[in-house]
N, C-alpha and C positions, 0 to 999 in steps of 0.2 A: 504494500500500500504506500503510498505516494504522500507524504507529510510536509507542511511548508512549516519550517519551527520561525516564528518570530522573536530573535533573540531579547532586540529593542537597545538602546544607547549605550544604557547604564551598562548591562552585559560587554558591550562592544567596545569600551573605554573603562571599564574598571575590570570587569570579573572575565574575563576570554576564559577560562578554564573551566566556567559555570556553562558555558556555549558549547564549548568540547565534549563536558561529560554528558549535557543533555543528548547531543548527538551519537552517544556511545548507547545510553538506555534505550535510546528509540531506535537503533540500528538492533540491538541486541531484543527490541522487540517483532522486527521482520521488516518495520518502515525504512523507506526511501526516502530519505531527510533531504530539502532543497532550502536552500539559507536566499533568502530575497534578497537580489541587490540593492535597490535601491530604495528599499521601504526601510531606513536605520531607528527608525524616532516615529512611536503613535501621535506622538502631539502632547502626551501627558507634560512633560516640565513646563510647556508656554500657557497648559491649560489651569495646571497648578498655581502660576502666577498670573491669572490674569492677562494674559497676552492671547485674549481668543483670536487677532487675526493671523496669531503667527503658527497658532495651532489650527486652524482652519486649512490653511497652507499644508502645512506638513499633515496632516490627517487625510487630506485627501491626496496627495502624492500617494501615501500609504495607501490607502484604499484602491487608487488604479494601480499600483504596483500588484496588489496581494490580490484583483479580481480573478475569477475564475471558479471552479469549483472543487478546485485543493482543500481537504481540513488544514487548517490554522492553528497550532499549537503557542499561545503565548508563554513565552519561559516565567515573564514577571508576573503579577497580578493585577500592578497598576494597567498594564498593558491590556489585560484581559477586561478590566473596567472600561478602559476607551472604549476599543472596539465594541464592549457587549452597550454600553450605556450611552455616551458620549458623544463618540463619534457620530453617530447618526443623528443628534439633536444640532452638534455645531457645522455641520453639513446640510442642515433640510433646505436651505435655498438650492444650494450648487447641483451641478451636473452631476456629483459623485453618490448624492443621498440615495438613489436606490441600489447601488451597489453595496453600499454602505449597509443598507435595511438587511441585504443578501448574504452580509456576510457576516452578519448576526448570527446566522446557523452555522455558519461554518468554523469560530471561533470556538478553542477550548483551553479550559485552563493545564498546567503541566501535568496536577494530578489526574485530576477527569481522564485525561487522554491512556496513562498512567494505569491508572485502576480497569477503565474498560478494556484495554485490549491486552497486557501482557501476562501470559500465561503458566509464569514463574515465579509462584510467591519467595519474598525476597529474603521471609526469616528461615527458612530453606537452607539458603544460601549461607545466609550470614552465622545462623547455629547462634546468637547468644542474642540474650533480652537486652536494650535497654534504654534508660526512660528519658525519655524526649518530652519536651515540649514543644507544641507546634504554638508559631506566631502568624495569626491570620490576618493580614491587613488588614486595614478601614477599610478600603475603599470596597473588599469582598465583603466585609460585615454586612455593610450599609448599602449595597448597592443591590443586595438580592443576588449575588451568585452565587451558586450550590459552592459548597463547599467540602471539597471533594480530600483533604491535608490529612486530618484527624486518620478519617477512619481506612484511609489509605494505609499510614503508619501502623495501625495497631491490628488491625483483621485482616492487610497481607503482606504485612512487612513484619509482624513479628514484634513489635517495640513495644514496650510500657509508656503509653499515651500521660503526661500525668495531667492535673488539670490546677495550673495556676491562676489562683485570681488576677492577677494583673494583665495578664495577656489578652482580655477582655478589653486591654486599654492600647490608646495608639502610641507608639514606643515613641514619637516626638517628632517624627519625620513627614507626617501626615501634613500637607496644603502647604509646604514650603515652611515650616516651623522652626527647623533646624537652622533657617538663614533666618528670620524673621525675629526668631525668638530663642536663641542658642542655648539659652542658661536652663529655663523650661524645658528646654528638647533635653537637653543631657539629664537632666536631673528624672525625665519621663521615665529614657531608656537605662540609668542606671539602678532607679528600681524596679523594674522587667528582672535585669539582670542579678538584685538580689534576691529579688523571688523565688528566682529559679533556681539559684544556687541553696536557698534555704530546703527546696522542696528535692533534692538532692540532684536535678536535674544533667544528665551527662550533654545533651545534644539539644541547641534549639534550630529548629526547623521553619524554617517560610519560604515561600514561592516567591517574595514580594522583596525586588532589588532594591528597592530605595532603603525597603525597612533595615536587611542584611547590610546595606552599607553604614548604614545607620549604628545599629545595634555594638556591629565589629569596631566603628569609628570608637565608641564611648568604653568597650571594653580594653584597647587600646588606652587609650587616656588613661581610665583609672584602672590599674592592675590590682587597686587593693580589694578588688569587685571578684578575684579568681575567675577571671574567667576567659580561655585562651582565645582568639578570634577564631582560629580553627575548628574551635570546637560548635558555632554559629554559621551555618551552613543553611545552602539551596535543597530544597529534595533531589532535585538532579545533584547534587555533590553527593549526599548520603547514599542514594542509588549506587554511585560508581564505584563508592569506596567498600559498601555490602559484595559487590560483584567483582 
């Protein structure tokens, strides 16, 4: 089967090896992975700040780039919010909004794609438990996408899902926070990170780039947090390293 993975920016200028090992899971699920030229950027950073003409722009270069009727894998989450939410609203004037509506069905998040089709449960593989937290964007929370992270991890991957309260909360990166508001952002995601380490937490997990750059930025900063950046990972990282 024929997979178009949309990596998206952040992937393509900070995390390249998040883009590698997605392309290794989805190969080792039987997909034919095609990485889009020219589609780099949904438009989420100009949309996050307020710059709709400049996400209008870039959102629909995207849209003609990725038309057709390839499934669409978004690696990020934010990514998956455009397309599934967004995009088609800052679009409804232009030539590209019924492509746009079209490709509504064609979008999927990394887990979804993930869960449905690969037919080697991954604690198999991996032979040992252990307990994650997953961190689910805002913008999945609130935007009504299935949420496909949790129960990926624990019913076929084998992992002890655990369940921290804070992670119900947006780790500080959420609507450009981080630049707007730095000392709030950090102070967000540094207690995420003692949550998690209280609740004995080995691995946090999200689909969501901004969040992981996020998250690894502040555990950097403060070390007195324990908590190694390595161990703050994509599900496609965790994937690869199980495999």
């Amino acid at each position: 089967m024929e997979v178009i993975l949309f990596a998206g920016c952040v992937v393509d200028q900070f995390f390249p090896e998040t883009g590698f090992n997605a392309i290794k899971v989805m190969e080792r699920m039987g997909c034919t992975v095609r990485i889009p030229g020219a589609a780099g950027c949904c438009g989420s950073p100009a949309w996050q700040h307020a710059q709709e003409e400049i996400a209008c722009e870039v959102a629909g270069r995207c849209v003609t780039e990725l038309s057709g009727e390839v499934p669409v894998v978004a690696l990020s989450s934010d990514c998956s919010a455009m397309f599934l939410t967004h995009v088609p609203q800052l679009l409804h004037n232009g030539s590209a909004h019924h492509e746009a509506r079209a490709m509504q069905k064609r979008v999927h998040t990394f887990s979804q794609w993930v869960s449905q089709h690969s037919q080697l449960p991954m604690g198999k593989v991996r032979g040992i438990t252990t307990r994650v937290a997953c961190h689910v964007a805002c913008c999945v929370q609130h935007e009504g996408i299935a949420q496909s992270l949790p129960s990926l991890l624990s019913d076929w991957g084998g992992f002890t899902c655990v369940d921290v309260p804070q992670f119900s909360v947006c780790c500080g990166y959420g609507g450009g926070m981080h630049r707007s508001n730095p000392e709030l952002s950090e102070r967000m995601s540094a207690d995420k990170l003692r949550a998690a380490r209280a609740e004995g937490v080995e691995y946090i997990v999200t689909e969501d780039m901004g969040c992981l750059m996020q998250l690894r930025s502040v555990a950097v900063q403060q070390p007195d947090l324990s908590w190694k950046p390595e161990r703050i990972v994509h599900l496609a990282d965790l994937l690869t390293e199980g495999w």
